[in-house]
C-alpha positions as CSV (number, residue, x, y, z in Angstrom):
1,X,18.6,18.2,-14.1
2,X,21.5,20.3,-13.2
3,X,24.4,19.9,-15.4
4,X,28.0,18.2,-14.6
5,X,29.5,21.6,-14.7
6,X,27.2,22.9,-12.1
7,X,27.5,19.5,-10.3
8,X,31.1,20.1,-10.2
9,X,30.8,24.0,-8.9
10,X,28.9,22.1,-6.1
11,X,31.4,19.7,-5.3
12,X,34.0,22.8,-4.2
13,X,32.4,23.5,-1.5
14,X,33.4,27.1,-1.9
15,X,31.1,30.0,-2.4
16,X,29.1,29.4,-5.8
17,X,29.6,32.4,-7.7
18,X,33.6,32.1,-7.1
19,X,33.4,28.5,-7.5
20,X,31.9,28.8,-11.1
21,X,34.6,31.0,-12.3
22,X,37.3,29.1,-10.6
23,X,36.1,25.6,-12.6
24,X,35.1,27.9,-15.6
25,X,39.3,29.2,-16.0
26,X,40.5,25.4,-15.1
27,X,38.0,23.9,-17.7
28,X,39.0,26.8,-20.8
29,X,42.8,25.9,-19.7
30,X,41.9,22.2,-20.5
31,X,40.4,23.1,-23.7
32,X,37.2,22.6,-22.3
33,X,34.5,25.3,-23.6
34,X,31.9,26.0,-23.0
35,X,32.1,24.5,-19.6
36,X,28.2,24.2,-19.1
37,X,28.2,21.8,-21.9
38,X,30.9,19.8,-20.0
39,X,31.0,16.2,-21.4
40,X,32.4,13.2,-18.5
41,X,35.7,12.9,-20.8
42,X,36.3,16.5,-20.7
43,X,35.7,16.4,-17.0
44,X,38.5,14.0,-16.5
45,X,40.4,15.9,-19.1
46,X,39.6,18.8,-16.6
47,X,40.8,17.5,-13.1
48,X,44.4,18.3,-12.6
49,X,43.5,21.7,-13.5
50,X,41.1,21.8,-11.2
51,X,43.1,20.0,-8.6
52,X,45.6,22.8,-9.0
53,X,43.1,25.8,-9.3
54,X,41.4,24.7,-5.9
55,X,45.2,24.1,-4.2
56,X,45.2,27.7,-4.2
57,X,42.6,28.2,-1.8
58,X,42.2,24.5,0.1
59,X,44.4,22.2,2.1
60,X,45.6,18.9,0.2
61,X,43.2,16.5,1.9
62,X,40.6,18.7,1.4
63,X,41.4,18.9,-2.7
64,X,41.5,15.5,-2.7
65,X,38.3,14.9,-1.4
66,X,36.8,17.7,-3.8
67,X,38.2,15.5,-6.7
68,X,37.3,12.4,-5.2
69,X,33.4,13.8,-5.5
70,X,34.2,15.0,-8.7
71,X,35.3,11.8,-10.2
72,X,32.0,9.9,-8.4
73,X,30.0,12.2,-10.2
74,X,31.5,10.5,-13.4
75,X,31.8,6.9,-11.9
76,X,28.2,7.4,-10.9
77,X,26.7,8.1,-14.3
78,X,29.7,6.0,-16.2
79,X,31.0,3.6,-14.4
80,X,32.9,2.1,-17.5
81,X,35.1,5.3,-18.3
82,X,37.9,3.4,-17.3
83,X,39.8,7.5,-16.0
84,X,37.5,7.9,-12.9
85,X,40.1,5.7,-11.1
86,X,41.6,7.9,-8.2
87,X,45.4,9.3,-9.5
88,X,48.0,7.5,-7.3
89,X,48.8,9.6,-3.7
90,X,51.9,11.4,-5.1
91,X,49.6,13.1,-7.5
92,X,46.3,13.2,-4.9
93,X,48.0,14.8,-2.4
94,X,51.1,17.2,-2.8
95,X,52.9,18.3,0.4
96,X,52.9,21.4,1.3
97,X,56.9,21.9,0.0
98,X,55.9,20.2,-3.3
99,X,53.5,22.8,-4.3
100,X,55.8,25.9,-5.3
101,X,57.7,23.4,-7.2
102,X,54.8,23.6,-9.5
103,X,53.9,26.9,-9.7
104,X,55.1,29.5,-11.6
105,X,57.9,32.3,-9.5
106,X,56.4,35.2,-11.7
């Protein structure tokens, strides 16, 4: 069975290999390491980084579905972790003027 990191790495959509290292940095920024050992907690933990590491490179809707599948991953295999509920909107789905706002200028 393939594990929740690789699951995830799936769920981007984007090519595998930069996938990996993209949910590799956001999961060491959350504290999460080694990624491939990636526990359903730490997943959650992981999300906004990942949210904002895949901003980068996709349009809003399209994060949001990427994280949607993310957290089913979790809600599929724990459905009592009570964090797989969806964030509200205003934290789903930035607008495109919302996003430098959040980013560093350096």
């Amino acid at each position: 069975m393939r594990s929740l990191f690789e699951q995830v790495v799936e769920c981007c959509g984007l090519a595998p290999a930069f996938a990996r290292k993209l949910i590799q940095e956001a999961c060491e920024r959350s504290g999460v390491s080694p990624p491939d050992a990636m526990t359903p907690a730490e997943l959650i933990r992981s999300l906004p980084h990942i949210r904002q590491a895949l901003a980068v490179f996709l349009d809003p809707r399209e994060v949001a579905l990427k994280t949607a599948a993310m957290r089913a991953l979790v809600k599929g295999s724990w459905p009592s972790m009570p964090a797989v509920a969806a964030p509200d909107a205003s934290q789903e789905i930035r607008t495109a003027q919302e996003e430098p706002k959040a980013r560093s200028s350096s």
